[in-house]
VODO-667789 format. One record per atom (N, C-alpha, C, O): x, z, y. Coordinates in steps of 0.02 Angstrom, whole numbers, padded with zeros to 5 digits, always signed. Layout:
# VODO-667789
XZY/...
END
This chain:
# VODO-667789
+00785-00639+01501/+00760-00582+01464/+00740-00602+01394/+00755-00568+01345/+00708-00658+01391/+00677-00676+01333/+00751-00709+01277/+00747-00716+01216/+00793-00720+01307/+00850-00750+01268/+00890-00695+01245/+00926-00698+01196/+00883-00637+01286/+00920-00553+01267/+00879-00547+01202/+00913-00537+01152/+00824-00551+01195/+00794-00522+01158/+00809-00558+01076/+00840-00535+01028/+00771-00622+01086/+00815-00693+01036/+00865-00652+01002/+00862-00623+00948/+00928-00655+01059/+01004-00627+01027/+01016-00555+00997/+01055-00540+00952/+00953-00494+01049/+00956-00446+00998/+00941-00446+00907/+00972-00428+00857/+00873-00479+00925/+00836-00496+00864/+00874-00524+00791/+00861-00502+00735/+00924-00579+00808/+00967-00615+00783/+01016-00567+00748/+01023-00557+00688/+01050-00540+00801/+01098-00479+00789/+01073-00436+00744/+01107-00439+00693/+01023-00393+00740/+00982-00337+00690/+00959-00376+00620/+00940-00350+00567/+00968-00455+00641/+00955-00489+00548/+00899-00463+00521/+00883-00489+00468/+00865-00420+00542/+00776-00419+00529/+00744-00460+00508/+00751-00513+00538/+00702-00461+00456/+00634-00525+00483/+00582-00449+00481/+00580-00400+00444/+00549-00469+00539/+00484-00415+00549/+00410-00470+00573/+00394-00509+00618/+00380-00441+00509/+00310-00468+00531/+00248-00424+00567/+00223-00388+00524/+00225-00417+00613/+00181-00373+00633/+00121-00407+00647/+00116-00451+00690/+00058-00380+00599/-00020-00411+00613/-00052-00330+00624/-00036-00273+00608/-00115-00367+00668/-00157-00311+00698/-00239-00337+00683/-00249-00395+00704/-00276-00315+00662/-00342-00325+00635/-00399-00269+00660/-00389-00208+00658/-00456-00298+00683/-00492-00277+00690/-00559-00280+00645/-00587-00335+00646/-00586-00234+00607/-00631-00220+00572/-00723-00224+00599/-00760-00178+00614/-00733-00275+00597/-00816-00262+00632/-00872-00296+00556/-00861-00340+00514/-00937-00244+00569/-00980-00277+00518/-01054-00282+00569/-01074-00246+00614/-01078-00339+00542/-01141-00366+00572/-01166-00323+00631/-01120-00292+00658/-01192-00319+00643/-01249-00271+00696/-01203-00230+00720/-01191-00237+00780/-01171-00184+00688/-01126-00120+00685/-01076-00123+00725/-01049-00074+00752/-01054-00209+00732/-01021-00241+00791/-00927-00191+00750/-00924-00170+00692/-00878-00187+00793/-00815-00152+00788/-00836-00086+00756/-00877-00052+00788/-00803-00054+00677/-00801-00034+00661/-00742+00022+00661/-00743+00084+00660/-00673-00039+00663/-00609+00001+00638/-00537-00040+00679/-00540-00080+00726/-00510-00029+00664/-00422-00056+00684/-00385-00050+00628/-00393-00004+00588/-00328-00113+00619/-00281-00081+00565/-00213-00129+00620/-00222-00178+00657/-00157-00096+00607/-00103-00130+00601/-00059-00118+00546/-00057-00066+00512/-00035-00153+00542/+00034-00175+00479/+00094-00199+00504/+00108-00228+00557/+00120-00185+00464/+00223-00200+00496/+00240-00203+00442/+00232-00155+00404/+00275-00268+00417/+00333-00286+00377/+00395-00275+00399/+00391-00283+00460/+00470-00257+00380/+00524-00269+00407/+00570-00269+00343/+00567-00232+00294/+00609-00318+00357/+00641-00339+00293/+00713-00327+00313/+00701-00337+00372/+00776-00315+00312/+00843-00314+00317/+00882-00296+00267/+00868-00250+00228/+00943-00336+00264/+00979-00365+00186/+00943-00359+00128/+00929-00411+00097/+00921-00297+00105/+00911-00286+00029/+00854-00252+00013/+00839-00231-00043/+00820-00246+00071/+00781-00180+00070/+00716-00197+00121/+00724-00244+00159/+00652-00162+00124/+00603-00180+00155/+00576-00115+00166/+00587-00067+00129/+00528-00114+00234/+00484-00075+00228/+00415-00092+00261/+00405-00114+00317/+00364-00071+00204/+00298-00098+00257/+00271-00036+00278/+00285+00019+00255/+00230-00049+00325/+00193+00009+00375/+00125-00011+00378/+00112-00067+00398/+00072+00034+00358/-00005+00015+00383/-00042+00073+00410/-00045+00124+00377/-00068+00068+00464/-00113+00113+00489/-00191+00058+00527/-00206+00006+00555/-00225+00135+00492/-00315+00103+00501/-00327+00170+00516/-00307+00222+00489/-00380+00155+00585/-00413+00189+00598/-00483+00197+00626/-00485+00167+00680/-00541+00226+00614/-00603+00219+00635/-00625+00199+00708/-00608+00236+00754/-00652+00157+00716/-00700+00170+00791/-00764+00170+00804/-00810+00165+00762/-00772+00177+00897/-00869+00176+00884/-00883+00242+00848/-00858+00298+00852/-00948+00205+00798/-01003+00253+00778/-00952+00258+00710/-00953+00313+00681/-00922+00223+00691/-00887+00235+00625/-00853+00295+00623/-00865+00330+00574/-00803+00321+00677/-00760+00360+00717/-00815+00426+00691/-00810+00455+00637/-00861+00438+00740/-00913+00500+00735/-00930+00496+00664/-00925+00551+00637/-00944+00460+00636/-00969+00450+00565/-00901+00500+00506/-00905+00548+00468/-00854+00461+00527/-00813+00486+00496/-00772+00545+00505/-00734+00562+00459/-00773+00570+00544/-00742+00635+00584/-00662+00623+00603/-00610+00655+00592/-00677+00556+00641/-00606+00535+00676/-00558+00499+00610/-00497+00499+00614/-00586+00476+00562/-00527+00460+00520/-00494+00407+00521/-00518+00351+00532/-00413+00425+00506/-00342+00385+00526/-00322+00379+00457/-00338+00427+00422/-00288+00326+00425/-00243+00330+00358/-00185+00293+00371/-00189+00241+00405/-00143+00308+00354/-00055+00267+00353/-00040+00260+00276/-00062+00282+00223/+00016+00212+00298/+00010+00215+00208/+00107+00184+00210/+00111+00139+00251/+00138+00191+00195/+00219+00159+00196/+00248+00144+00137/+00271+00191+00105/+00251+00087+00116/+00329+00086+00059/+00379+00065+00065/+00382+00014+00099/+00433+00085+00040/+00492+00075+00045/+00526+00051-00007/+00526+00095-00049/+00565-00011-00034/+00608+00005-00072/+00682-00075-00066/+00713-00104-00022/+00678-00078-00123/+00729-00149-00119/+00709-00237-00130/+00661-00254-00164/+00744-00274-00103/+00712-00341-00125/+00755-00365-00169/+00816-00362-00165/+00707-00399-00231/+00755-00413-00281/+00764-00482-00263/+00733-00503-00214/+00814-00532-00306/+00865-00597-00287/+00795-00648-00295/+00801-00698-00259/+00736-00647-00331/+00694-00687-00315/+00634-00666-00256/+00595-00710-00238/+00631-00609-00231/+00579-00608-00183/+00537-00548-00174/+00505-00526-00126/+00551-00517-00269/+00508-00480-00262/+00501-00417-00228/+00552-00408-00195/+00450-00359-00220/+00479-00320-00174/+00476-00242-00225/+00431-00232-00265/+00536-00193-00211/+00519-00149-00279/+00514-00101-00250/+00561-00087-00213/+00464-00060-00254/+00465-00016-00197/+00512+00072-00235/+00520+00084-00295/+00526+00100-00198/+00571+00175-00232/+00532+00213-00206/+00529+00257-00249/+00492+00232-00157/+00456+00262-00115/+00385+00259-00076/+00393+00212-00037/+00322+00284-00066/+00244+00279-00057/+00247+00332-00022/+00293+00372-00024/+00199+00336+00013/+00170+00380+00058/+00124+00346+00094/+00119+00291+00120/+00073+00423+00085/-00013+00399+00099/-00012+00466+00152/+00006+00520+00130/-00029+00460+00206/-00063+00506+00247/-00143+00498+00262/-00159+00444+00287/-00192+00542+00252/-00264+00535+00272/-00272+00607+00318/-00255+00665+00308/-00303+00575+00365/-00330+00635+00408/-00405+00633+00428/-00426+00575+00424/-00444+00672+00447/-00505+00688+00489/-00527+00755+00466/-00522+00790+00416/-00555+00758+00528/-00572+00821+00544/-00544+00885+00545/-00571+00936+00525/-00466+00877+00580/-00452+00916+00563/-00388+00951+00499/-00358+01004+00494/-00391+00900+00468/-00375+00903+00384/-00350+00845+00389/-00368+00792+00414/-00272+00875+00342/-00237+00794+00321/-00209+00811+00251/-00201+00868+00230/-00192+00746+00215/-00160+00761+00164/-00111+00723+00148/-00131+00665+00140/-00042+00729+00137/+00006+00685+00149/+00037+00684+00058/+00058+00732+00026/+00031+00617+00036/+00055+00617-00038/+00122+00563-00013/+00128+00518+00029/+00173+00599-00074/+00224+00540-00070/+00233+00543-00130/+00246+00598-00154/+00229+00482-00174/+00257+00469-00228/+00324+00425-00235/+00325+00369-00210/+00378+00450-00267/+00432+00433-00297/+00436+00381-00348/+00390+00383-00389/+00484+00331-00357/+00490+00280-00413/+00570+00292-00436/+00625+00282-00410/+00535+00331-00531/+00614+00352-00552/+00585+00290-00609/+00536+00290-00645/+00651+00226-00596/+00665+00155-00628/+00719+00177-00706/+00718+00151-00762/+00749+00218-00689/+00777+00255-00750/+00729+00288-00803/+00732+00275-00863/+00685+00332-00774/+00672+00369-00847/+00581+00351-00819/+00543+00400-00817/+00562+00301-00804/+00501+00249-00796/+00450+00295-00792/+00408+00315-00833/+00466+00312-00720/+00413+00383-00716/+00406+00373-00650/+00450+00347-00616/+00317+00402-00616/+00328+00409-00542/+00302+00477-00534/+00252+00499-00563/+00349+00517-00481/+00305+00580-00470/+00292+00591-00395/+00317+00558-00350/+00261+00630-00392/+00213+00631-00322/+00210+00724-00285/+00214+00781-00309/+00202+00699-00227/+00203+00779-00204/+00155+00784-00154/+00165+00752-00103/+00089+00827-00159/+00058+00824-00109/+00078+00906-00061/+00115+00954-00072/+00030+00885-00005/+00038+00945+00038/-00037+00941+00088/-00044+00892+00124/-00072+00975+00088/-00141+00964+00131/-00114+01041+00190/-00084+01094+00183/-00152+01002+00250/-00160+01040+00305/-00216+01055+00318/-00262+01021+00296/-00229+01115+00359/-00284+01118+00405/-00274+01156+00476/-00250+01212+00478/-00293+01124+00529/-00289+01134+00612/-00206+01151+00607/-00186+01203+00632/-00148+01095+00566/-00097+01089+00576/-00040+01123+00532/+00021+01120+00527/-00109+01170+00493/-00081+01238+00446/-00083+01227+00361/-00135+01222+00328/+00008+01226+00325/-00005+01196+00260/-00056+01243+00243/-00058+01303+00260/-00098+01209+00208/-00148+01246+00149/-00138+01239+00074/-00175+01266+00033/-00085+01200+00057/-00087+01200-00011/-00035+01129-00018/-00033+01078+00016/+00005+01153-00078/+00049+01091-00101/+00056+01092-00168/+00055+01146-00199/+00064+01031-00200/+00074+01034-00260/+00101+00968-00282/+00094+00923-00241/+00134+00950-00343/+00183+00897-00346/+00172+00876-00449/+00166+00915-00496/+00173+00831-00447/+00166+00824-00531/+00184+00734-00552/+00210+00699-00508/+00174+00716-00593/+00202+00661-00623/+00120+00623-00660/+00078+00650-00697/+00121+00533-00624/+00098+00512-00635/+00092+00499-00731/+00139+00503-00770/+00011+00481-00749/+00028+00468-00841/+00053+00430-00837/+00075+00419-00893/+00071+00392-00802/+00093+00302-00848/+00156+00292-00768/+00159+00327-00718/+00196+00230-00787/+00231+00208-00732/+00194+00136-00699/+00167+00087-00725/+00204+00150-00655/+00167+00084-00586/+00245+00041-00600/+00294+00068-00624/+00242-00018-00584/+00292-00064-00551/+00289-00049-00468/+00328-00029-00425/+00229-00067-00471/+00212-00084-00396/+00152-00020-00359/+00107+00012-00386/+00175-00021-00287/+00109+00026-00246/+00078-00026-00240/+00096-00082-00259/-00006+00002-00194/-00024-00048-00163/+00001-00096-00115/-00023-00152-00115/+00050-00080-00070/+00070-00125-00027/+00104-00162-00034/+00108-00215-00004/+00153-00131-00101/+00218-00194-00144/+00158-00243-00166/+00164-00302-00150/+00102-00222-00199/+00082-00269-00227/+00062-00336-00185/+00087-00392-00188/+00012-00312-00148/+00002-00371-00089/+00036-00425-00094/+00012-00481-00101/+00113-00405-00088/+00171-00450-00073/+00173-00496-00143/+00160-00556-00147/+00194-00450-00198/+00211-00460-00268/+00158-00501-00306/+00178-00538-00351/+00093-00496-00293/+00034-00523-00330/+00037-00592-00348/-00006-00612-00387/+00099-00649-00319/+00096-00719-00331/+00150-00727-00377/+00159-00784-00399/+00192-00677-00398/+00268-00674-00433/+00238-00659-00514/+00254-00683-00568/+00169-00593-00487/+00156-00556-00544/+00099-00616-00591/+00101-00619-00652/+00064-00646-00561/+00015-00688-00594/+00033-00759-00607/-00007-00800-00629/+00117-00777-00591/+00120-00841-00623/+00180-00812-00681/+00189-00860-00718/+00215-00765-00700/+00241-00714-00714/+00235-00675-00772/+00281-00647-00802/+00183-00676-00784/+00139-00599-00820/+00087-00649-00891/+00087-00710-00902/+00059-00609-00916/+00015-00635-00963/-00054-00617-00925/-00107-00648-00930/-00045-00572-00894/-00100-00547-00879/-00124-00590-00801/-00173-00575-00766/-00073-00646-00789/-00109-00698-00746/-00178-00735-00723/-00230-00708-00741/-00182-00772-00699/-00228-00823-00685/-00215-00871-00746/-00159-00886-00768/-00288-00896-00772/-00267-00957-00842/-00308-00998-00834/-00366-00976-00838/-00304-01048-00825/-00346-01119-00821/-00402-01114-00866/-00367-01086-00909/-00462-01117-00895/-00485-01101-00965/-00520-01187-00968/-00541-01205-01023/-00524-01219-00932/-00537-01313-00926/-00503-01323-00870/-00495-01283-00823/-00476-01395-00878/-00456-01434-00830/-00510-01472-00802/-00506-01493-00744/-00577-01485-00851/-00609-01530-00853/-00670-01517-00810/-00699-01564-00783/-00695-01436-00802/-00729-01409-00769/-00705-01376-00688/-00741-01379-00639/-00641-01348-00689/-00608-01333-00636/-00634-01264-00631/-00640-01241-00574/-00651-01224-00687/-00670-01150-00699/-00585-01130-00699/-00537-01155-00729/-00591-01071-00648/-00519-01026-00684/-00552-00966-00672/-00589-00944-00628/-00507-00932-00765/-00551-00864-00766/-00436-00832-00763/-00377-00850-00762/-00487-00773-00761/-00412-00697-00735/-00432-00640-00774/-00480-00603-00764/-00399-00637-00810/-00398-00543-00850/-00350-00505-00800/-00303-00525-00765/-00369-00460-00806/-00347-00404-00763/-00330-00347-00791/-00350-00341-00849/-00302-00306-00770/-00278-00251-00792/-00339-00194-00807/-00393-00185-00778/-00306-00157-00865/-00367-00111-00880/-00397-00062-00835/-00365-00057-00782/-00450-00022-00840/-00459+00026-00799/-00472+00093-00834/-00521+00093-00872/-00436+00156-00827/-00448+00207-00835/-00462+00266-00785/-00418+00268-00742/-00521+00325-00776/-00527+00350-00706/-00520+00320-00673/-00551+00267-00680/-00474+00329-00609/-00472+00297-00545/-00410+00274-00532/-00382+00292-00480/-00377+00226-00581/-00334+00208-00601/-00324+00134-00622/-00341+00136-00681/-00310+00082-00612/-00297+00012-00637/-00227+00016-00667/-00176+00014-00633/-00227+00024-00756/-00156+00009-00766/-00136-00029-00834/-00170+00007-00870/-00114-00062-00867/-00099-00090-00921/+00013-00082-00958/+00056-00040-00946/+00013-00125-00987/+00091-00108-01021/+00116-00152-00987/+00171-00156-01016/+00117-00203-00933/+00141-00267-00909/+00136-00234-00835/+00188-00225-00804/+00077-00217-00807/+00081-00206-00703/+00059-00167-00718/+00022-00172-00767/+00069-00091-00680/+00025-00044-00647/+00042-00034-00569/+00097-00046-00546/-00001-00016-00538/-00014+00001-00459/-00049+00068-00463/-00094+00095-00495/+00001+00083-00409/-00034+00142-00373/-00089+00125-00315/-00089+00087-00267/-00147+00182-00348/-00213+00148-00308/-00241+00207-00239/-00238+00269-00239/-00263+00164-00189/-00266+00211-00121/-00312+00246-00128/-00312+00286-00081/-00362+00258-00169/-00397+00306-00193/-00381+00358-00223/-00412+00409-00208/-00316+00363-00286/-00295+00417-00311/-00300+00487-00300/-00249+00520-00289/-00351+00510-00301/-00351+00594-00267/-00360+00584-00210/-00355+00639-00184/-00372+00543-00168/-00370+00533-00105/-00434+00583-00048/-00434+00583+00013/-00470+00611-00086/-00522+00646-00040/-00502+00696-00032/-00470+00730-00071/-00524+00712+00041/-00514+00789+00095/-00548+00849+00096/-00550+00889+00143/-00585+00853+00016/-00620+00901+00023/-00576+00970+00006/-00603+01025+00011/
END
């Protein structure tokens, strides 16, 4: 059985990474769950994350779940480019599902939301980010060791002699991290259910 599997695995040329995490803080003991899924085949990737509350966190929060997916291509050194985001948040009831688009031609991302309630659209609307991202959050994860030896906006030794390393970072505007070199799309963006 286990050698079927080997040879399926082999056959589908996948690489899939799957981690599962559990969230606990002091006293409060288990808080949350997340899993994640990488899957990589020929040219292209997609990651998968879902977190969700437990315990007193769970009641606290009114059951809340978030997913989050990107999709796009792997370039010839590693990096990962995503064409596609999507954020689902739910509780209580209420979800809101954003997908933002990556147009690499005319260096634009636009986005489309749609909120529910007890399963029923309540409202959609769709518009275009100010500035262009390279990267979502989840490309970045991956991308962050390409982008900081890479970039100006890296990691810089400032002594050898002390073993201080300082990091400039990208600017911040609203609820937004973005500069002319990296921008990311951030999991906060509009992200509340009210």
């Amino acid at each position: 059985w286990l050698i079927s599997l080997i040879i399926l695995v082999s056959v589908l040329g996948a690489d899939i990474i799957d981690a599962k995490y559990i969230v606990e803080y002091g006293i409060f003991g288990q808080m949350g769950k997340a899993e994640a899924k990488l899957t990589k085949k020929d040219k292209h990737y997609k990651i998968e994350v879902k977190a969700y509350a437990t315990g007193l966190a769970k009641i606290l929060s009114g059951g809340r779940v978030e997913s989050y997916e990107s999709e796009g291509t792997i370039l010839p050194n590693g990096t990962l480019r995503p064409n596609i985001f999507r954020q689902n948040l739910s509780r209580r009831g209420k979800t809101l599902i954003k997908i933002y688009t990556f147009d690499r031609i005319e260096r634009r991302v636009k986005f489309k939301e749609k909120r529910y309630k007890d399963g029923k659209l309540k409202g959609e609307k769709g518009g275009e980010l100010p500035y262009f991202a390279e990267n979502d959050i989840l490309s970045l994860y991956f991308n962050i060791n390409n982008i900081l030896l890479n970039s100006e906006i890296g990691i810089r030794a400032l002594s050898n002699k002390t073993g201080f390393i300082g990091a400039s970072a990208p600017s911040y505007s609203g609820n937004q991290f973005f500069d002319n070199k990296t921008s990311i799309i951030t999991l906060w963006d509009n992200a509340n259910l009210t």
